[in-house]
Every structure is written in structure tokens, then in C-alpha cells.
Wavefront OBJ file of the C-alpha trace (Angstrom):
o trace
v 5.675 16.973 23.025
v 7.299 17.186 19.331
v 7.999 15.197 16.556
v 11.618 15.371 17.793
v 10.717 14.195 21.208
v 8.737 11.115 19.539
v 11.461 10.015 17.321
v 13.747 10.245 20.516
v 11.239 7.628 22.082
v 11.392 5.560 19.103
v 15.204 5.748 19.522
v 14.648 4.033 23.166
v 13.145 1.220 21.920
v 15.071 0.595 19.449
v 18.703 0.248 21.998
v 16.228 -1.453 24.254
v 17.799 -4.647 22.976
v 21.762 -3.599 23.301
v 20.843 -1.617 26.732
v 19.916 -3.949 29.586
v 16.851 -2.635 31.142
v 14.151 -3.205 33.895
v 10.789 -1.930 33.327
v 11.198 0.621 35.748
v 13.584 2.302 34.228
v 11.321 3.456 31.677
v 7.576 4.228 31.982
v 5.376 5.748 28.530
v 2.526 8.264 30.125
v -0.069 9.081 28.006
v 1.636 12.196 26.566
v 4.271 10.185 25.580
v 2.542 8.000 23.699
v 0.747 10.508 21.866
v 3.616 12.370 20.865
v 4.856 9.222 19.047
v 1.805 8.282 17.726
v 1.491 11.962 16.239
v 4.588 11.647 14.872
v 4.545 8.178 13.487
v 0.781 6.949 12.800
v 0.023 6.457 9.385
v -3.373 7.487 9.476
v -2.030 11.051 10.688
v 0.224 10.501 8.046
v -1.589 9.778 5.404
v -4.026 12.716 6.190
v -1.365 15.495 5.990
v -0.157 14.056 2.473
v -3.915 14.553 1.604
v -4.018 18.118 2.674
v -0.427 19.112 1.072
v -1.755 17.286 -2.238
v -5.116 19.604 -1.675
v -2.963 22.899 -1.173
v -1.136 21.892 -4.361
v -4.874 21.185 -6.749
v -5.300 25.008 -5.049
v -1.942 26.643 -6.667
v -3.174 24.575 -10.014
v -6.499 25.747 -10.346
v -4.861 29.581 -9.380
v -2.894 28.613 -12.153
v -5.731 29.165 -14.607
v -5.699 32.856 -13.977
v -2.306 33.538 -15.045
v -1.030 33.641 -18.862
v 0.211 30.016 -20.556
v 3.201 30.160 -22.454
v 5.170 27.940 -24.258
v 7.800 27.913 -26.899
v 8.397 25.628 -29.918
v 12.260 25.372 -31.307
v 12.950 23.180 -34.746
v 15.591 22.062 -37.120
v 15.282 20.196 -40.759
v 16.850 19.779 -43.442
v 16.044 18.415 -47.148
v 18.435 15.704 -48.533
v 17.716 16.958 -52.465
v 17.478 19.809 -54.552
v 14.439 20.378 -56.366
v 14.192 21.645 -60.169
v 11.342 23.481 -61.268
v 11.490 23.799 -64.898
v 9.308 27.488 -66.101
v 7.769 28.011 -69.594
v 7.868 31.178 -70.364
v 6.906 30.953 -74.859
v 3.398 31.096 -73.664
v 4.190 34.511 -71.703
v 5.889 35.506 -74.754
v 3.016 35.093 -77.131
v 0.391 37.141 -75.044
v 2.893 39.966 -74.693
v 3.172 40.099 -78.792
v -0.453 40.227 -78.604
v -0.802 43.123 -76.240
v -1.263 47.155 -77.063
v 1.024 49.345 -76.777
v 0.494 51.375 -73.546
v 1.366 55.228 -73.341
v 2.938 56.291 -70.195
v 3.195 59.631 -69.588
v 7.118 60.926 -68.859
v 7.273 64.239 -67.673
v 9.992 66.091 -69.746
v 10.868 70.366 -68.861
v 7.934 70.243 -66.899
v 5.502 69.111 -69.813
v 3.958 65.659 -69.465
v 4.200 64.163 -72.383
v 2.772 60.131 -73.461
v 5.235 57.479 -74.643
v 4.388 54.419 -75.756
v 5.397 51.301 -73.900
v 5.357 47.344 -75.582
v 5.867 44.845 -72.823
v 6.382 42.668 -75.722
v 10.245 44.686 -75.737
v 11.217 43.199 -72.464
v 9.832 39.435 -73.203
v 10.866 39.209 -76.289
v 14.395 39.130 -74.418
v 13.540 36.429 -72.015
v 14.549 32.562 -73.286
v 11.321 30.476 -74.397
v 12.263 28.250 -71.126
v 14.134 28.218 -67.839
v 15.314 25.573 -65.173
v 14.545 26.948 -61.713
v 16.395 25.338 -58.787
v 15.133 25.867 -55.731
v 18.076 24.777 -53.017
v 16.533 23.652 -49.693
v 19.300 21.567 -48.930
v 20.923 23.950 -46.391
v 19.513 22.943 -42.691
v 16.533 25.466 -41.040
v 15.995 27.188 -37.926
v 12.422 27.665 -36.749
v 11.420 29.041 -33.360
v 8.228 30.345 -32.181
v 6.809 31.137 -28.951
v 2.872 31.388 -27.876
v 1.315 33.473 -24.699
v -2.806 32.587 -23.919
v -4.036 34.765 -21.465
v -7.519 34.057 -20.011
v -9.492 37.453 -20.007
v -12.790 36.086 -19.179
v -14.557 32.688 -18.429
v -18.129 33.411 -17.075
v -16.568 32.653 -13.223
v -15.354 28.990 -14.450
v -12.100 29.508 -12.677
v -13.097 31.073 -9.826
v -15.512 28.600 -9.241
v -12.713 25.776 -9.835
v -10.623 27.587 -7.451
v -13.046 27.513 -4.564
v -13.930 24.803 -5.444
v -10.509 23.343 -4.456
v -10.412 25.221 -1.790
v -13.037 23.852 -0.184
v -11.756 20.427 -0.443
v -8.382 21.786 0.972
v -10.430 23.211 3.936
v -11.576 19.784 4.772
v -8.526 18.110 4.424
v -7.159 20.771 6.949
v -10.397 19.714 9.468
v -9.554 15.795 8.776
v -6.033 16.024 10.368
v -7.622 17.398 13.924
v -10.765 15.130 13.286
v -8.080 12.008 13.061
v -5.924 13.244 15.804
v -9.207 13.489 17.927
v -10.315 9.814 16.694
v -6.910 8.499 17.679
v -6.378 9.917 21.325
v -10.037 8.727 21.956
v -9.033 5.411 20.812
v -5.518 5.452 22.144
v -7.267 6.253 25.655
v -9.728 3.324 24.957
v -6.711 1.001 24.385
v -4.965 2.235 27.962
v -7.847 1.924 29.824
v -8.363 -1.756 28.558
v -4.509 -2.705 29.334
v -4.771 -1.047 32.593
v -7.518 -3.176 33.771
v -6.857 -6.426 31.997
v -3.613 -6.361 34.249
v -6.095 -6.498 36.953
v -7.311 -9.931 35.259
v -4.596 -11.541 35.320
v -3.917 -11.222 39.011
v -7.403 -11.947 40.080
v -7.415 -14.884 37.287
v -3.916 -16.171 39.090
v -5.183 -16.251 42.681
v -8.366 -18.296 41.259
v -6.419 -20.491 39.282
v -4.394 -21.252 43.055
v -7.942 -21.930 44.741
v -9.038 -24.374 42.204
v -6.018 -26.083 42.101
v -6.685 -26.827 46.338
v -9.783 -27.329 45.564
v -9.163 -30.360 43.249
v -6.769 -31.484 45.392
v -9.371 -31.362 48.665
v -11.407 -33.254 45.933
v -9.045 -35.902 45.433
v -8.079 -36.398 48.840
v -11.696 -36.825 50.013
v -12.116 -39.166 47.032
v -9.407 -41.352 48.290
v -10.643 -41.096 51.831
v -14.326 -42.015 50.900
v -16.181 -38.870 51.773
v -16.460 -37.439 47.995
v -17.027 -38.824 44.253
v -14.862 -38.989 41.717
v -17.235 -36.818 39.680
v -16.482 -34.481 42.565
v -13.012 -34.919 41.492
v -14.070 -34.308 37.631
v -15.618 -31.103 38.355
v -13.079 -29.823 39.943
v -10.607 -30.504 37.238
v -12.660 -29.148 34.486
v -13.044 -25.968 36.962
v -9.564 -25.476 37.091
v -9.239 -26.189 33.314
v -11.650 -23.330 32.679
v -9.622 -20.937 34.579
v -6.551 -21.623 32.631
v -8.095 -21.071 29.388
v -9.691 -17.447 30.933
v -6.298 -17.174 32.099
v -4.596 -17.285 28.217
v -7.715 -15.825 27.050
v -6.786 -12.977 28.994
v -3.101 -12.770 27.811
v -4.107 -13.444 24.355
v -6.170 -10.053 24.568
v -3.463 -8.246 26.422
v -1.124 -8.870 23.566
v -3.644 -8.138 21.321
v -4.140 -4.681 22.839
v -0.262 -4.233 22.960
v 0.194 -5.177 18.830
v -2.551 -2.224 18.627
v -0.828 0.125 20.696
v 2.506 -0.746 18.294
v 0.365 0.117 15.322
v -1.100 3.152 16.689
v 2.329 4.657 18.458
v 5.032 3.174 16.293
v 7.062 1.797 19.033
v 8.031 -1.336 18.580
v 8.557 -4.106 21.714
v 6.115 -2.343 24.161
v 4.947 -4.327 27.314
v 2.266 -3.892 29.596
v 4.946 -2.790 32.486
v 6.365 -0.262 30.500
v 2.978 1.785 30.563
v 1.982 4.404 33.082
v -1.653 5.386 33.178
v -4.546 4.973 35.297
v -8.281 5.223 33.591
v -10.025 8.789 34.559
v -12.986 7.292 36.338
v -14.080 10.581 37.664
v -14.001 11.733 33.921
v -16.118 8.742 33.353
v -18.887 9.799 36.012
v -18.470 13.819 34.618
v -19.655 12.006 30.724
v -22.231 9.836 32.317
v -23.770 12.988 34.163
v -23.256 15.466 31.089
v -26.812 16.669 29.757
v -26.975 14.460 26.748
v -29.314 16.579 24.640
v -26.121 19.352 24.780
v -23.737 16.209 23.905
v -26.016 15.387 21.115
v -26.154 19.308 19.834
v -22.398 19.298 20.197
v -22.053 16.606 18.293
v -24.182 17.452 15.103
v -23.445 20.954 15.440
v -21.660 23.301 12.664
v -18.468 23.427 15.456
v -18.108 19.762 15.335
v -14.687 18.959 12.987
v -16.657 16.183 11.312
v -19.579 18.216 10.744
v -17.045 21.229 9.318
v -15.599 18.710 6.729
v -19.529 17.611 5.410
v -19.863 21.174 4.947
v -17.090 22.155 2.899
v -17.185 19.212 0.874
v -21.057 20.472 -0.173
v -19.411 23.799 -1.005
v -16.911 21.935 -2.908
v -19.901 20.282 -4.687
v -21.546 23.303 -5.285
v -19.252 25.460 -6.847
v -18.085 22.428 -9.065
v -21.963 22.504 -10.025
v -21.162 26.566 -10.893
v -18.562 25.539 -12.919
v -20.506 23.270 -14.829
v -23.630 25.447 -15.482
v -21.540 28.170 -16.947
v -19.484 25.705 -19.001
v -22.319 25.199 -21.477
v -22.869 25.267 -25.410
v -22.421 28.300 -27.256
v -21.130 30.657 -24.346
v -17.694 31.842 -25.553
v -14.573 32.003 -23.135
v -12.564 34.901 -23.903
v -8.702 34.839 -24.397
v -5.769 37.536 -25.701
v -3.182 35.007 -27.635
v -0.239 36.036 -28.873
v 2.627 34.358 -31.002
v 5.537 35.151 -32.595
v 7.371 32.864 -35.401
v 11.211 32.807 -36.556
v 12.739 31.096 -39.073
v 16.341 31.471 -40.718
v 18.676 29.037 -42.960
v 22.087 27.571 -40.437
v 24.523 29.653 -43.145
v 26.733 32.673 -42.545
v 23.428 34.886 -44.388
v 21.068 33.537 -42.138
v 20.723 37.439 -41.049
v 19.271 38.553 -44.479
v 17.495 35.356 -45.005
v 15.802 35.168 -41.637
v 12.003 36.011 -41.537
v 9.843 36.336 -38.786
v 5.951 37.648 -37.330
v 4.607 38.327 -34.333
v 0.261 37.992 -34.147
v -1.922 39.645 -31.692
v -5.317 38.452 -31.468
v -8.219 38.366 -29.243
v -10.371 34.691 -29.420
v -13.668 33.174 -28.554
v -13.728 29.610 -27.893
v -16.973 27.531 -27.215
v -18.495 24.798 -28.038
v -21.770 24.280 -29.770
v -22.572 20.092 -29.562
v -20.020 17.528 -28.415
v -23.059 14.966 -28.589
v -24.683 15.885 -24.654
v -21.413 15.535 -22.911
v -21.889 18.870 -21.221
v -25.333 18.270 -20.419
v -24.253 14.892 -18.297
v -21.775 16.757 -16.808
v -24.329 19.667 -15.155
v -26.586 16.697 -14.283
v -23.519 14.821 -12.677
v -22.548 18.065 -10.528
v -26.017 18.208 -9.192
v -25.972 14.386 -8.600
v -22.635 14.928 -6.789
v -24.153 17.838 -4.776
v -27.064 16.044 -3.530
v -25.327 13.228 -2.694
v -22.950 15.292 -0.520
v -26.390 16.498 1.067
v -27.465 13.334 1.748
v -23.801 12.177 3.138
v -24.148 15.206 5.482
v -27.745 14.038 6.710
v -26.497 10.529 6.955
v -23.595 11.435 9.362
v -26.196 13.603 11.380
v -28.220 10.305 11.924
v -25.085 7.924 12.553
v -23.451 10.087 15.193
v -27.109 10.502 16.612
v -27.843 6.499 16.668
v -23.451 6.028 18.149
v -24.009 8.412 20.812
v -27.594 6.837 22.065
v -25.690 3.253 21.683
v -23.241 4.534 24.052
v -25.210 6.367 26.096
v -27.476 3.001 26.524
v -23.899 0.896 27.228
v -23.274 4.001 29.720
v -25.906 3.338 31.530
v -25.561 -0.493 31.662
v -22.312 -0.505 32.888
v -22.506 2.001 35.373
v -26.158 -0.407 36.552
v -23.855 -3.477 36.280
v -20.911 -1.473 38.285
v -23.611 -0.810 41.199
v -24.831 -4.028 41.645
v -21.786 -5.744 41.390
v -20.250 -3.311 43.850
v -23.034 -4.479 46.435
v -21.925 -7.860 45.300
v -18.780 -7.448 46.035
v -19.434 -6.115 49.487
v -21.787 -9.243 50.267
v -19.690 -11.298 49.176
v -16.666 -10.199 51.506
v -19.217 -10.379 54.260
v -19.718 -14.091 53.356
v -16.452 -14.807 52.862
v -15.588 -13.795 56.670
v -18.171 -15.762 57.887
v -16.471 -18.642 56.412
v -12.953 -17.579 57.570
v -14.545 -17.577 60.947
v -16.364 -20.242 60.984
v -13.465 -22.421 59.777
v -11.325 -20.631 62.539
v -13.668 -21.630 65.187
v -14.016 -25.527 63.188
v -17.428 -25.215 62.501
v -16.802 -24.580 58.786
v -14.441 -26.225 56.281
v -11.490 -24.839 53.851
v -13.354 -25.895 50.504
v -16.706 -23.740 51.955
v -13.779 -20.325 52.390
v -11.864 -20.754 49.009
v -15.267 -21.655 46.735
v -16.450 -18.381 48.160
v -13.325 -16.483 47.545
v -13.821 -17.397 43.777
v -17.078 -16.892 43.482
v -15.783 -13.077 45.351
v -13.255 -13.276 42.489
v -15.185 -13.782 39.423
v -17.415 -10.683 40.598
v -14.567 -8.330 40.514
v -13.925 -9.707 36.822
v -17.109 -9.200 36.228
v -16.935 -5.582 37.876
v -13.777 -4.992 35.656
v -14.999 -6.342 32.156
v -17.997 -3.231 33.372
v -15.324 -0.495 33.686
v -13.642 -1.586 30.334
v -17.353 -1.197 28.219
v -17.789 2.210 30.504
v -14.294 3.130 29.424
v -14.534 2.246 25.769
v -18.301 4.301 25.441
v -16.861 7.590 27.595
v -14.049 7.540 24.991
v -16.517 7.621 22.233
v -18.257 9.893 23.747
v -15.472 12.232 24.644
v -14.408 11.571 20.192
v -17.931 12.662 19.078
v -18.940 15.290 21.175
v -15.466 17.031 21.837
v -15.990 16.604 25.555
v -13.438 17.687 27.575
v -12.608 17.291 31.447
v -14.271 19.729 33.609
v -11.810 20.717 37.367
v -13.746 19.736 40.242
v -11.290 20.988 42.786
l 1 2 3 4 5 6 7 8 9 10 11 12 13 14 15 16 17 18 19 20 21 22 23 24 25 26 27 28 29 30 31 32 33 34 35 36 37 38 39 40 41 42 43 44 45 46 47 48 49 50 51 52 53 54 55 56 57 58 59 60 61 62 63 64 65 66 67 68 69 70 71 72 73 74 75 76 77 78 79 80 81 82 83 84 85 86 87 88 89 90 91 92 93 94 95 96 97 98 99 100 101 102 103 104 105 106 107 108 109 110 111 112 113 114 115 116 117 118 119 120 121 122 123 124 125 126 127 128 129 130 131 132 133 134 135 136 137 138 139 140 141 142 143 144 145 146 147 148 149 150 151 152 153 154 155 156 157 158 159 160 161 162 163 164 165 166 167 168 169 170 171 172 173 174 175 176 177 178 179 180 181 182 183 184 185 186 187 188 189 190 191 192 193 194 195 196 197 198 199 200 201 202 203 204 205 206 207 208 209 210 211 212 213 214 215 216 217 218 219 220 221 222 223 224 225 226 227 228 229 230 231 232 233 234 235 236 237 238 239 240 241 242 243 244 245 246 247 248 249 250 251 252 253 254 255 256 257 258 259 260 261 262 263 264 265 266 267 268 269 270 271 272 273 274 275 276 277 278 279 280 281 282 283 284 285 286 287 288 289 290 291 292 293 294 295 296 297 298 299 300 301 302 303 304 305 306 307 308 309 310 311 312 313 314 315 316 317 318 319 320 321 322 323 324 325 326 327 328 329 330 331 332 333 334 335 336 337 338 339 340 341 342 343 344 345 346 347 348 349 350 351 352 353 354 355 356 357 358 359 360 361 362 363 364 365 366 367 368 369 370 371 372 373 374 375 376 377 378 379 380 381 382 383 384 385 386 387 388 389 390 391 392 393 394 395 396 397 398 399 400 401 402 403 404 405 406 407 408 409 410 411 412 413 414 415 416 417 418 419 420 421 422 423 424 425 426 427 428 429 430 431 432 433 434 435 436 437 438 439 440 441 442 443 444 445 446 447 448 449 450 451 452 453 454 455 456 457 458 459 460 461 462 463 464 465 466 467 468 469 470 471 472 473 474 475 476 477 478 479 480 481 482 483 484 485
């Protein structure tokens, strides 16, 4: 089933209030629940925005290998002139005080010395002179910068697998949720499917304490019983219609859950179809557990997968940080070119502009033990992942012997109250007959019918804690249905 197909069922139940319908004319199988919940749960959700946001810290640390470029563009302009005013007597003066220098000429081929006085050319020059420089015309300035990383001692290698490592797990925690979801989605089912069971049984109860109370009045009336008789009876019948909304309290409990897990909105008990695997059940309960258990803490266990690439992840940000300390230089080719030009019709011959090459080493010798905390933080985070790992190895160890324990106890409790059940029926017939033949009386048959009653709830509240453990058991391990036929 595809998203497509889930949205459709969403669709359904969203005309289901324009579109008259029974429940029969639309049933939800398991496969059709689980395509909607694929589609819609916001766990499942949530973990595939994870992963895309991992493949995306991926492409940035990539990034790191490729040049960085970026351009600068500027205008300005000065609101004044500004006057500069030269003295040039004291120029004058040294000039005067200077000797002649000969330079030679060279005249039909013969050099010959002439004397030069630079005191001939200042002597021209004023004592003084304004200079005005003019800024006031607006400016142009570009410029434009490439950094290319040539080498980092492995710091952005280690970054990048770093990342990817993380993105790796986020991949494994989409199936690992998925899995968690159908095991609990199953769990959920199997609960609904046999709570309908409780009501019935809890309804046919509820009609043999009602006779029974009346019996109890009537022989009250007549004599022949107490009114604490009568009493007991009443509060019987009282206690059977608080199991009886007890029961529909948790039915619509497990239906709000199923809303929440699926995304369909206004489901009811009759619009489900499914019936609880019980032979799966009995293939769990007779699985070798010490394989479960190895299954289950193995390296081809999702959860397991994700431990391990997040200690990777830890790792290689732990590389990163050793080579990322004082004095080691990274390595990097920068080059930048400047332009600048006045906004007039010259701004060809006035323009000016560079372009510098140059190869630079960047470290750092003391920022005060920052770098330091960082190394010891990486190792912290790396042993803590190792520890997180170990942890999960003893949690799924301690879940799976919890539900192997509640396995066994149900599938005990199932026996016995199957034999029960059986003895029971026996003793009820005797009853029926000997209340056919008038040697027994109608309160004798219906107090044994309940009593027959409450042992099939108590045989079905069994096969709901043997469903719920054989799901968790099917989540951790990865079991999967073996074909008998």
C-alpha cells in the first residue's frame, strides 16, 4: 500500500459524515491501517525530517572541501573638499645649499660632464602652494575573495564522516520506528479484537444478575431469603455495570490510540477487520530464546546498527578534535582581487585595481584551554556513546526476559483456565439438568453460568498480556512468522 492509497483512506473518513454508511460497507485490515499510519504518523514523520536534515549537515560538511568565495561591492562619497596647503621655502633653501652635480651628456660620441644646480629648477617654484585634493566625486570599490582549503590534517574528512554517520542512523531510525509502530499497532488490534469479546460476555452477565436480584427479591417477599440476600445481589449487578463501562472506557481508549497512530479520524470498533495470530503467538513462545536474545543484541538488529554509528559519529568527531590542536597550521591558497574607480566619464584612466595570490597558515597557539576541553569533551561524548550502547544491550536483555516471564504466565494462566472453562461447562449442565428434571433451581444454573463467564474474561484479559509480550517480542528480536503448512 502507498502513501496515495493512505490519503485515499483518509479521504473515506472524512465523507463518512455526508455518505450514509453501515459498518459493513467498509472494513480497515491490518494493511490498511498501516498504510495510513505510514503515511500519516508523526513519529514516522518526524523521523524522515531528521534524516533529510542529516543528508543536508552531509552536503555542508562536503562543503568544506570546495573553495569559499565571496565578493564585496561599495559606494561613498565625501561631502567637502579638502585643502592641503605645501611649503615649499624650506625646499628652496636646501637646494641653494646643494653642489653642483656634473652629469655626463654624451655629445659626437664623447662623454663629456656638465654641471647641474637643482637650485635652477626650485628657484622657479613659488615659496608656497594650496593643494586641493577633490574627493567629492562618488567611488566605486569592488573586490572579490576565493579561500581554498589545501590541507587540514583530516579535520574535514573527519567532520564529513562524521556526519555521515549520524545520517546513517537516522536512515536505520525510520525502519527501527516503522518496526516499533506495526508491533504496537498489532498490540492495539489484538486488544480491540478481544475487548469486543468483553463486552458480550460482560452483557450476558449483566442479564443473569439482573434475574438473579430479581429471584432475590421475589424470595424476599415470599419469606424464603433476606434482604441482605437482596443487597448482595444488587451490589453484584452494580459491579458488573461498572466492568461493563470499564470495558468501554478502554475500548475507546484503544480506538483514540489507533486515531493517533493511523490518522483516521472517527474509527469504530466495527469498522476493523483483524483477528489476533494465535498460532504466531505459540511459534514466539516456542522460539529458542537464547537465538531471540542474540537476535536482539546482535550487530543486524536496526537498534543496535544506530548505537553503532552514532559511536563512529563520536569517534571521528574525537579525530577532528585531536588534530584541531595548538600550533598545527591549516593550509589554504587565498586569492583576492580589488577595484576601485571615481562614478565620472574618466573613471577608465582613473580606475586602479590588484589581484593577490597567496598561500596561508592559520593556527592557533592559546585561546586560554578551549581546545583542550574540547578533545576531553569528544572523548567524554565517545564514551558515553559506549556506555549508551552497553546500556541498550542490558535493557533489551532485561524487556525480553520480562516478556518472556509474562509469556510464560499467560500461556500457564491460558491452560488452567482452559480446564476451567471445560469444568465449568460440565457443572453448568449438571445444573441445566438437574433443574430440568426439578431437582435443582434457576439461581443454582445462572450463578454458575457467571462464574463460567468471568473465567472466559479471565481467559481473555490472558490472551491480551500474551498478545501485548509476542508483539514485543516480534519489535525486539525482528521475529517474523514462520509457514507451517
Amino acid at each position: 500500500m502507498n502513501r496515495t492509497l493512505g490519503s485515499t483512506f483518509i479521504a473515506i473518513m472524512m465523507l463518512a459524515a455526508a455518505i450514509p454508511a453501515t459498518a459493513d460497507d467498509m472494513k480497515l485490515t491490518y494493511d490498511d491501517l498501516r498504510s495510513s499510519m505510514s503515511a500519516n504518523n508523526t513519529a514516522l514523520l518526524s523521523a524522515g525530517e531528521e534524516y533529510t536534515s542529516a543528508l543536508i549537515d552531509v552536503e555542508d560538511a562536503k562543503s568544506n572541501y570546495h573553495p569559499q568565495i565571496g565578493y564585496t561591492v561599495a559606494g561613498s562619497y565625501v561631502l567637502n573638499h579638502q585643502t592641503m596647503d605645501l611649503d615649499l621655502g624650506g625646499i628652496k633653501e636646501w637646494a641653494r645649499g646643494q653642489e653642483p652635480i656634473k652629469i655626463e651628456t654624451n655629445i659626437m660620441g664623447t662623454p663629456i660632464p656638465v654641471p647641474f644646480a637643482m637650485s635652477s629648477i626650485t628657484d622657479t617654484l613659488p615659496d608656497s602652494y594650496n593643494m586641493v585634493v577633490d574627493v567629492s566625486d562618488p567611488y566605486l570599490s569592488a573586490s572579490i575573495s576565493l579561500v581554498q582549503p589545501i590541507y587540514t590534517w583530516g579535520k574535514v574528512t573527519s567532520n564529513v564522516k562524521m556526519n555521515e554517520e549520524i545520517a546513517q542512523a537516522k536512515a536505520l531510525q525510520i525502519g527501527d520506528t516503522q518496526a516499533q509502530l506495526d508491533a504496537q499497532l498489532k498490540a492495539l488490534l489484538a486488544s480491540l479484537y478481544y475487548l469486543k469479546d468483553f463486552d458480550d460476555i460482560l452483557q450476558e452477565m449483566k442479564s443473569d444478575a439482573d434475574e438473579l436480584v430479581d429471584i432475590a427479591r421475589s424470595g424476599s417477599e415470599a419469606g424464603v431469603a433476606l434482604s441482605q440476600d437482596v443487597a448482595q445481589a444488587q451490589v453484584g449487578a452494580k459491579q458488573l455495570e461498572l466492568a461493563i463501562v470499564q470495558v468501554r472506557t478502554q475500548v475507546d481508549t484503544l480506538v483514540s490510540q489507533l486515531e493517533t497512530l493511523t490518522g483516521i479520524r472517527g474509527l469504530t470498533p466495527e469498522m476493523i477487520d483483524y483477528v489476533p495470530d494465535e498460532d504466531f503467538y505459540a511459534q514466539i513462545a516456542n522460539a529458542d530464546r537464547r537465538i531471540l536474545e542474540l537476535q536482539a543484541t546482535g550487530n543486524g538488529q536496526a537498534t543496535m546498527q544506530m548505537l553503532d554509528h552514532m559511536v563512529s559519529a563520536t569517534q571521528y568527531a574525537q579525530k577532528a578534535a585531536d588534530r584541531s590542536m595548538y600550533v598545527v597550521p591549516d593550509i589554504a591558497l587565498s586569492v583576492s582581487a580589488d577595484y576601485s574607480a571615481p562614478m565620472t566619464r574618466d573613471f577608465v584612466e582613473q580606475s586602479a585595481w590588484s589581484v593577490t595570490v597567496a598561500v596561508a597558515l592559520q593556527g592557533t597557539i592559546w585561546d586560554g584551554g578551549q581546545r583542550l576541553n574540547d578533545r576531553d569533551r569528544a572523548e567524554s561524548a565517545t564514551r558515553s556513546a559506549q556506555i549508551a550502547r552497553q546500556q541498550a544491550v542490558e535493557t533489551i536483555r532485561t524487556t525480553l526476559a520480562q516478556n518472556f516471564a509474562s509469556i510464560d504466565l499467560a500461556l500457564a494462566r491460558i491452560d488452567y483456565q482452559d480446564a476451567d472453562i471445560a469444568m465449568l461447562e460440565d457443572q453448568l449442565a449438571v445444573e441445566e439438568t438437574k433443574l430440568e428434571y426439578g431437582t435443582g433451581s434457576r439461581q443454582d444454573v445462572i450463578q454458575k453460568r457467571i462464574e463460567l463467564n468471568q473465567a472466559k474474561l479471565d481467559r481473555l484479559t490472558s490472551r491480551i498480556t500474551l498478545a501485548t509480550s509476542c508483539h514485543t517480542v516480534e519489535y525486539l528480536t525482528g521475529f517474523t512468522a514462520q509457514n507451517t503448512r
